[in-house]
N, C-alpha and C positions, 0 to 999 in steps of 0.2 A: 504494500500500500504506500503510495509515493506521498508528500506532504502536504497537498492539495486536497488530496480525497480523504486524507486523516482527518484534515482540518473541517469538513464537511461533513464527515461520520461522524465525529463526536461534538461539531455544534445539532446537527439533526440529533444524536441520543438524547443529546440534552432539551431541546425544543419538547421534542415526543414525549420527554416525561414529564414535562410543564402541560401540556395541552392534556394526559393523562387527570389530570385535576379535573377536568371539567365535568365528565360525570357525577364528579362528586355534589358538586351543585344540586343534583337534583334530588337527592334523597333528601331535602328541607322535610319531608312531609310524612316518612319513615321514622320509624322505630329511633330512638337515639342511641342505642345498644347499635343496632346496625349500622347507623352513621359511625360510630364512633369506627368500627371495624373495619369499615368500606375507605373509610380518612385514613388508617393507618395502612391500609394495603398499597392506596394513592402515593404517601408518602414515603413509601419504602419502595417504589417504582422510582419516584423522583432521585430521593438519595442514589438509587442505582446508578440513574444518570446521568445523574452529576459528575459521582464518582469515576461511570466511564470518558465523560469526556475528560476531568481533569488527566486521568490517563495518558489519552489523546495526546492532550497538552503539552503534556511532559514528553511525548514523544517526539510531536513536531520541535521544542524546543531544541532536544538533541540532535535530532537531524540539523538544525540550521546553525547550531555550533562547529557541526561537523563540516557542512558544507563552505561555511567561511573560515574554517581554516584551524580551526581551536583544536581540542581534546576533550572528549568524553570525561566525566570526572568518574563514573562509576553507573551502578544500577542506575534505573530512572528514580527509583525513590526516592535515592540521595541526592535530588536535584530539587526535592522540595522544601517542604516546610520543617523549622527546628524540631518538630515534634515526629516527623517521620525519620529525621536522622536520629533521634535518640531511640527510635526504636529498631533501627536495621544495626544497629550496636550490639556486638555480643560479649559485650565487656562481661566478664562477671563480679560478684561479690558484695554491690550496694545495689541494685537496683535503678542505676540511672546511666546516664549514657559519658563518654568519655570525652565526646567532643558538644559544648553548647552552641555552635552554630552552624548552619549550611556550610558555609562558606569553609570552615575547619573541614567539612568533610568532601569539600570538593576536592581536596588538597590527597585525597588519599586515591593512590594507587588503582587501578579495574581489577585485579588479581586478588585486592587487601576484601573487597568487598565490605566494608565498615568494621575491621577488623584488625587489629594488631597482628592477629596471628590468621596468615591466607590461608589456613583450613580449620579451624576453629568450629567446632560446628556444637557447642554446648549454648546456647542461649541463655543470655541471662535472664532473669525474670522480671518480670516488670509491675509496678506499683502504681498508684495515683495516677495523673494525667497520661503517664504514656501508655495506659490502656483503651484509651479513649479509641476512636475507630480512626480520627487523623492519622493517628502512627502505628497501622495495621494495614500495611501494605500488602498485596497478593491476597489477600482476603476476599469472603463472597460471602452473601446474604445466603441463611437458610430461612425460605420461602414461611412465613406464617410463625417462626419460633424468636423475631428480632434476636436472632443469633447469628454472628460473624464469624466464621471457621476457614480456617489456613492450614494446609497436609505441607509440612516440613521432612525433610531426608535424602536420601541419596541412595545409589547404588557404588559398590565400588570392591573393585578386585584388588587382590595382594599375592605378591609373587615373593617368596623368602627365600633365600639361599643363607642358608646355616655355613660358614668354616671350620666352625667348632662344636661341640655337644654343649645343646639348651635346650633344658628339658619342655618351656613353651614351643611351640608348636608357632605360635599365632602372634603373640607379642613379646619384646624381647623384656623378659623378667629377670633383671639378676640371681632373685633366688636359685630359680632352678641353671644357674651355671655351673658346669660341675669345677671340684675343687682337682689341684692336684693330689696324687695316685688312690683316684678313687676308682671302679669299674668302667662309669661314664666317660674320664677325662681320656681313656685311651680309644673312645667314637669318634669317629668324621662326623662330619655334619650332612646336614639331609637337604632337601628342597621342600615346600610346602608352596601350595596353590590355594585361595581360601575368601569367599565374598561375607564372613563372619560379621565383618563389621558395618556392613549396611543397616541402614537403621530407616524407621517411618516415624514421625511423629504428626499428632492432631492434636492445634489450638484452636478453642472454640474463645468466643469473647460478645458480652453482653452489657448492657446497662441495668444495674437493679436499681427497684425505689425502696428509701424506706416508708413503713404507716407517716409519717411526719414532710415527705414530699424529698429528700434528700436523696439524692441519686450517687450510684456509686458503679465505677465500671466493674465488671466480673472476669477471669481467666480462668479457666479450667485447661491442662495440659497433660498430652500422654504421649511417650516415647518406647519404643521399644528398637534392641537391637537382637544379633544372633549369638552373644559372645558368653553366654552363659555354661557351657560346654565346651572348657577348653581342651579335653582330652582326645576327643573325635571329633568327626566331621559332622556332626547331625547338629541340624539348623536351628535348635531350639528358641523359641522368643526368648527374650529376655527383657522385664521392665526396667525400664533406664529411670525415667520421670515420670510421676504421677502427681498433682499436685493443682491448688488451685488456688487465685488469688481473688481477694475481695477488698478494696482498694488498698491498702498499705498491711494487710494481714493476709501470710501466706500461709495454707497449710499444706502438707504432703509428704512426697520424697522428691528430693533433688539435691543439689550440690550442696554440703557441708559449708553453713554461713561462715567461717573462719577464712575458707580458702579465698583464691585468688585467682582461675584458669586463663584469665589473662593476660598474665606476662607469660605463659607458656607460648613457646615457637614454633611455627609451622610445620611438624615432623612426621612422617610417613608412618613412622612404628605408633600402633595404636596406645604402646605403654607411656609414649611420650617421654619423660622424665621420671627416674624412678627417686628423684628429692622430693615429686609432688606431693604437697600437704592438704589432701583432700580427699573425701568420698562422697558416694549419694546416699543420703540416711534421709529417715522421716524424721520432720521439725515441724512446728509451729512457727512462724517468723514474723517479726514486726521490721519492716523498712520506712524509713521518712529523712527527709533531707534538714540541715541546719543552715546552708545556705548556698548558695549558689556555684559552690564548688565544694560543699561537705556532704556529705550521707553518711549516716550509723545506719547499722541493723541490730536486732538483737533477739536471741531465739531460743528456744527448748528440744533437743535434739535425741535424736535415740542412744545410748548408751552403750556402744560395742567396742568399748575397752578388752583389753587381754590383759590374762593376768596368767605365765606359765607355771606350771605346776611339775619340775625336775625330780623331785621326791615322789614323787607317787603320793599323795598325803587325801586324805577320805574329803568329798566333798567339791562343790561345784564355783565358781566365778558366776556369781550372782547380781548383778549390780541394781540396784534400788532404788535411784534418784536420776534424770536424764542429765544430759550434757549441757551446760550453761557455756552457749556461744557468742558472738558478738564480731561487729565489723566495723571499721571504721577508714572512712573513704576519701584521699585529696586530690581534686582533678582540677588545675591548672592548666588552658591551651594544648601542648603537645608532652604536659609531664602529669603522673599519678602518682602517687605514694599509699598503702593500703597498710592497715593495722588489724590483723583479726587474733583470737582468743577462744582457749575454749578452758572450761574447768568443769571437774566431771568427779563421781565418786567410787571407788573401786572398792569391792568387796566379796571375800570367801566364806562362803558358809559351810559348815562341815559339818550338819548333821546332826548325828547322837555321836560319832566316832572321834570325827574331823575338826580338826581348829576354826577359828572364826576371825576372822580381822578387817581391816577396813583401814579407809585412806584416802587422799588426795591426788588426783592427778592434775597436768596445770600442759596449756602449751601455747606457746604464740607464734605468728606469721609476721614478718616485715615483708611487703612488697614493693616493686617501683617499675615504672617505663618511662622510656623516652622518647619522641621521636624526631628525627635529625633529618635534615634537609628539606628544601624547598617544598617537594611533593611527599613527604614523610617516607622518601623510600627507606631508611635507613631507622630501625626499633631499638633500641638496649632494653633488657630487661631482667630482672633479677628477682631473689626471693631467700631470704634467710628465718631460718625457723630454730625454735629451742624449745623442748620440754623436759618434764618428768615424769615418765608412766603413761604416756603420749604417742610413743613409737609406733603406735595402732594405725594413727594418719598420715605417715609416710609411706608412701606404696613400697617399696624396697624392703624397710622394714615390719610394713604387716605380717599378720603371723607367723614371725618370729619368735613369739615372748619374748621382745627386747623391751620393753615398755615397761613391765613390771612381773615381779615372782615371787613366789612362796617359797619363804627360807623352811629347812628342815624341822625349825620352832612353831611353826605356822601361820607368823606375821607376814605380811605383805611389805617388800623392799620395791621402792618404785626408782626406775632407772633411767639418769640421762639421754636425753641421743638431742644431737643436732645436724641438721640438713644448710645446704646452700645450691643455689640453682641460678646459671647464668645464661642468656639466649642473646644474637644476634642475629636480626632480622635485614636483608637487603633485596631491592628491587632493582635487579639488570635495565628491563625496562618493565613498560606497566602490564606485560604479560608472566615475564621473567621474573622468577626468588630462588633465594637461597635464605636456608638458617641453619646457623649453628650453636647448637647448645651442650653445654656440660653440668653432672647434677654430683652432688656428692652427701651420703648419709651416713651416718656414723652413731654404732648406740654406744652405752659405755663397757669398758672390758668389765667382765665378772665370771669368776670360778662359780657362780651359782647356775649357770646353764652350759648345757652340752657344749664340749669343745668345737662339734659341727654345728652349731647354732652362726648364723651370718652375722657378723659387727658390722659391715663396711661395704658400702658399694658405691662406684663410680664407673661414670657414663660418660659418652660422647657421640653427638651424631651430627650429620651433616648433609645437605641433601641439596638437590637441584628440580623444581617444581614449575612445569608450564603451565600458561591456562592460555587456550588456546580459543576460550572464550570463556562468559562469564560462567555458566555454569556446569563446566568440564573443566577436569586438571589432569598432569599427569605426572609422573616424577621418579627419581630412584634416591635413595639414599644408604649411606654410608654409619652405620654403627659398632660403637666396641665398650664392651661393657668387663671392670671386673669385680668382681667379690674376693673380700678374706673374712675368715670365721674366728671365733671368739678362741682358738688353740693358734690362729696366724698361719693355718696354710691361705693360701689363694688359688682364683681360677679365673680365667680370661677368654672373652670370645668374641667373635668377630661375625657382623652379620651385615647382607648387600638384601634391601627390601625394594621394590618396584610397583607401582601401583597405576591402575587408571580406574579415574571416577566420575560419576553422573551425579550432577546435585538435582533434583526437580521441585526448589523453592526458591 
C-alpha cells in the first residue's frame, strides 16, 4: 500500500466510524438499557477507528522520513506518544519505562527494539497510567467484553555444539560442568538441536470502575515456555508468568521484585548469566513512583530459600513467613542505577526426633546502565550483589546448599556468597550487535558441605547477532564457562550456540 492510498484508508476508517454514530440517534425512543448498549457498541466501532487510522498515521509518517532521506528510529510505536514508549520498554524491576521521552527513544537502534538488551524478551510489568490502552500497542478489541488483548512470543531454534562435557543439554549451567578426574571430564562433547525455548504469551487489558465512579486500568498476563524438561526432548509447557495487575497492585508469579533483567546483555544461551540474581516466584507487589525519575516497589514473595542438610539430621526446611522484597529505581536520560533487597526467614523443623532452628537470611542487588553514543549504540552494564543465606537467587548457585546448612548440633549457619556481573553492548550498524558479558559467583568456603558441592563459577560469552529485520534475528555465539568446588578441584568448558528466530509481537 503506497502513501497515498494509506492516507485514504485510514482517513475513510476513521470517517466510517464517525458516521457509524448515527444510528445511534434513533433509538431516542427505546429502552435506555438498550440505548445504553447500542452507544457502547457505537463507541467501541469508533475507538476502532481511530485507533486504525492513527496507525495509518504512523505509517505514512515513516515512509516520508524515509523517503526524504532520514532513518527509521524503530517500530512505529516508538514514533508516538510518551506513553507508548514507556510501554514498548522492557526494562525491568520498577515498573516504569527507562527512557521519559519520544524523542530518547528515537535515538535507539531498529535491532534494540526499546530495549537495552536486543533480545530481551521478559516484559516488565506495568502499573498506573501505562496500562491505559495509549501504551498498548499491537492490541485488538474483544468484540462485546471492553477487553484489549495482545499474543506476545516467538518461535526460535538453537543449535549447540558442546567441546566439553555439560551435563545441560539446553543451556549452559555451570553446575553441571564436570570437575576434573571425574567419569564425565574424560567425555567429548555432543551436538544438541532444540526449539525448547519458544514461548507464547497473552495480555489481556481493561478498564475497571469502582461503586464510587473511580476507574482503574486492569492487566491480567500468561506466559508459557517448553523449558520445563530439561533432560529430554519432550515439549512440555511450562508457566513462565501468570499474574495480574490492578493499577499499582500486582499479584501473581513473575520476576522476583529485587532483581534487575535489565542490565543483562543480548546473549544467545538461554542461561544468560549464571551471577543473575533473580527468579519467577509468586508475590503480591505494590509499584508507585516518587518522582519523575524514582520508583520503589515493595512486595510479599514466596519463600524458597534452601537450607542443606550434610548430616542426615531428622526433619524438613520449612519456612513460615514469605520473602520481604523491595526495589528501588534511578533513571536519568541515558543512565539507571537500581537498588533491590530481599529478607526472608529460614527454618528447620525436626519433628519429634529432629532439631528445630531458625534464622535470618538478608541479600541485596546494586544495578546500573549506560548508554554511550549519539544513537545509544554502545550499553555498559553491571550488577553487584551480597548476601547471607541468599545463595538460592543466584542461578549458579541454586541448589547448591550454598546459602545456608544444618550444622551436626542442629542450628542453622547461614553463608556468605557474592556475585558480580558485567555486559557490553554494541551496535555495528542499526541491524548489527554484539555483547559481551562476564559473570562471576562465589559462596563462602566451609568444611560443612560436601567437598563436591560448587563454591565458584565464572563465565564469558560473546556473540554476533543480525536482524535482518524487525522481527527476525539470527546469531552464533561464543561461551566458556568454569566451576571449582568447595575441596578446589575445577572444571572448564567450552561451548559454540547458533540460533535463528521469529518474534510474532
Amino acid at each position: 500500500m503506497n502513501t497515498e492510498n494509506s492516507a485514504k484508508f485510514g482517513l475513510s476508517a476513521i470517517i466510517s466510524g464517525l458516521l457509524a454514530l448515527g444510528p445511534a440517534m434513533a433509538l431516542a425512543q427505546e429502552d435506555s438499557s438498550d440505548q445504553i448498549e447500542a452507544l457502547e457498541r457505537q463507541l467501541q466501532a469508533v475507538e476502532e477507528s481511530i485507533r486504525s487510522g492513527q496507525d495509518m498515521l504512523l505509517d505514512i509518517r515513516k515512509q516520508l522520513t524515509e523517503l526524504k532521506g532520514g532513518t527509521a528510529s524503530g517500530p512505529a510505536e516508538q514514533q508516538g506518544t510518551t506513553a507508548q514508549t514507556a510501554a514498548a520498554s522492557t526494562t525491568q524491576g520498577s515498573g516504569s519505562a527507562d527512557s521519559g521521552s519520544a524523542q530518547a527513544a528515537a535515538e535507539i537502534p531498529r535491532g534494540m527494539q526499546g530495549s537495552v538488551n536486543p533480545l530481551q524478551e521478559n516484559r516488565n510489568f506495568l502499573t498506573g497510567a501505562d496500562l491505559l490502552d495509549e501504551s498498548f500497542p499491537g492490541s485488538w478489541a474483544i468484540p462485546g467484553t471492553g477487553v484489549r488483548m495482545a499474543i506476545r512470543g516467538y518461535a526460535k531454534l538453537d543449535l549447540i555444539q558442546d567441546f566439553d562435557y555439560v551435563g545441560d543439554r539446553f543451556e549452559f549451567y555451570v553446575p553441571s560442568i564436570a570437575v576434573d578426574g571425574t567419569p564425565e571430564a574424560s567425555l567429548d562433547g555432543r551436538n544438541t538441536m532444540h526449539a525448547k525455548e519458544s514461548r507464547i504469551g497473552f495480555d489481556f487489558r481493561k478498564t475497571v470502575t469502582r461503586p464510587n465512579g473511580d476507574q482503574y486500568p486492569l492487566q491480567a498476563f500468561l506466559e508459557f515456555d517448553f523449558f520445563d524438561d530439561r533432560e529430554t526432548f519432550r515439549l512440555q509447557p511450562r508457566l513462565r508468568h501468570a499474574y495480574g495487575v490492578v493499577g499499582r497492585l500486582l499479584a501473581g508469579q513473575t520476576w522476583n521484585t529485587s532483581g534487575d533483567l535489565s542490565v543483562l546483555a543480548g546473549t544467545i544461551d538461554f542461561d544468560n548469566a549464571d551471577a543473575l540474581y533473580g527468579a519467577r516466584v509468586a508475590q503480591v507487589r505494590w509499584a508507585d513512583r516518587l518522582n519523575k525519575t524514582t520508583t520503589w516497589a515493595i512486595a510479599l514473595e514466596e519463600n524458597d530459600s534452601e537450607i542443606a542438610n550434610p548430616f542426615g539430621l531428622d526433619g524438613q526446611n520449612r519456612a513460615e513467613t514469605p520473602n520481604l522484597a523491595g526495589y528501588l529505581r534511578w533513571t536519568e536520560g541515558r543512565a539507571h542505577l537500581g537498588l533491590g533487597y530481599d529478607v526472608f526467614g529460614l527454618k528447620w523443623q525436626g519433628g519429634e526426633n529432629g532439631p528445630s532452628d531458625s534464622a535470618i537470611g538478608w541479600g541485596v542487588a546494586l544495578t546500573g546502565s549506560y548508554r554511550l553514543g549519539d544513537k545509544s549504540r554502545n550499553v555498559l552494564s553491571t550488577q553487584l550483589t551480597y548476601g547471607e543465606g541468599s545463595a538460592f537467587r543466584v542461578i549458579s548457585l541454586a541448589g547448591t546448599g550454598s546459602g545456608a546448612v544444618l550444622t551436626d548440633d542442629g542450628s542453622i549457619k547461614t553463608l556468605p556468597h557474592w556475585s558480580a556481573y558485567g555486559a557490553y553492548s554494541h551496535y555495528w550498524t542499526d541491524a548489527l550487535n554484539s555483547s559481551f558479558a562476564v559473570a562471576h559467583a562465589e559462596a563462602d568456603a566451609t568444611n560443612l558441605l560436601p567437598g563436591s558441592t560448587m563454591r565458584k563459577s565464572t563465565t564469558a560469552h560473546v556473540n554476533l547477532i543480525w536482524f535482518p529485520y524487525k522481527a527476525v534475528s539470527t546469531g552464533v555465539e561464543l561461551m566458556w564457562g568454569e566451576r571449582e568446588n568447595q575441596d578446589g578441584t575445577t572444571g572448564d568448558a567450552t561451548r559454540f550456540q547458533a540460533m535463528i528466530k521469529y518474534k510474532f509481537n
